[in-house]
Phi, psi and omega in degrees: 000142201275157142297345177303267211276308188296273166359291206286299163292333175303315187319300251266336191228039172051023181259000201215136164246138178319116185088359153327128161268128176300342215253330182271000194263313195261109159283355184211136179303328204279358169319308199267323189334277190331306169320299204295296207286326177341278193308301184287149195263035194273143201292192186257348185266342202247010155264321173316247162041276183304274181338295164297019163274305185285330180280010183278313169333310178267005185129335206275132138328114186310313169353274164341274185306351185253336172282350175281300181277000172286308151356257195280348143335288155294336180285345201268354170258030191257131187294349161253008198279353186270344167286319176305328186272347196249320160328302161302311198312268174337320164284334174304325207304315193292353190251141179301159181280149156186177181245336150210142226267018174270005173245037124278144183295189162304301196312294223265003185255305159319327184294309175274329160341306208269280152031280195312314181286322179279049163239315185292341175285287170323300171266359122108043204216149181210112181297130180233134157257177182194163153194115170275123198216157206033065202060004198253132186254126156216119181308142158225159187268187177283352181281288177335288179299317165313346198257012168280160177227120167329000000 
């Protein structure tokens, strides 16, 4: 999508005024996203796509992965799950950007706890970290893994 065409659609769905700069009106992308994702069409081959891209990107095996998407197939066609997703969606929306969860209060660290599970809950799934270094695997739970520093 052009700035042009990007321009055009924010007027369109009042999120922009005519002669307006996306760059002075929006400070953060994820602003626009939702709008953006309205509008792209995308087929069932060019999300297949997207996905092995990102799940080759962590790691995943094909194996892993046609077994991931065998997985999440029904559930994403059960007619409530795009409400349930949008729902998670809407909660994130609510929490400040940050970078580590030490500028969150308790409340918005409980907020996201609980986010996290009902997502893992949604989809029907249970997130495991491990981190591995010099060959040595080690589980870590999610508290662990939030508190590595690069």
């Amino acid at each position: 999508m052009t700035e042009a065409e990007l321009t055009e659609l924010l007027i369109e769905y009042d999120e922009l005024e005519e002669g307006d700069s996306i760059i002075d009106t929006f400070h953060f992308i994820y602003d626009i996203e939702d709008i953006i994702d309205l509008e792209m069409d995308y087929d069932e081959e060019e999300i297949i796509d997207l996905m092995d891209r990102l799940f080759t990107e962590i790691g995943l095996t094909d194996e892993e992965l046609d077994r991931f998407m065998n997985h999440l197939l029904p559930i994403v066609e059960d007619p409530s799950f795009e409400t349930r997703l949008m729902a998670i969606s809407d909660r994130m929306d609510q929490l400040e950007y940050f970078e580590t969860i030490d500028e969150l209060s308790a409340e918005q660290v409980a907020e996201l706890l609980s986010i996290y599970n009902d997502l893992q809950s949604l989809l029907q799934i249970q997130f495991k970290f491990a981190l591995i270094q010099d060959g040595v695997t080690t589980n870590l739970s999610l508290e662990a893994y939030s508190n590595l520093r690069n």
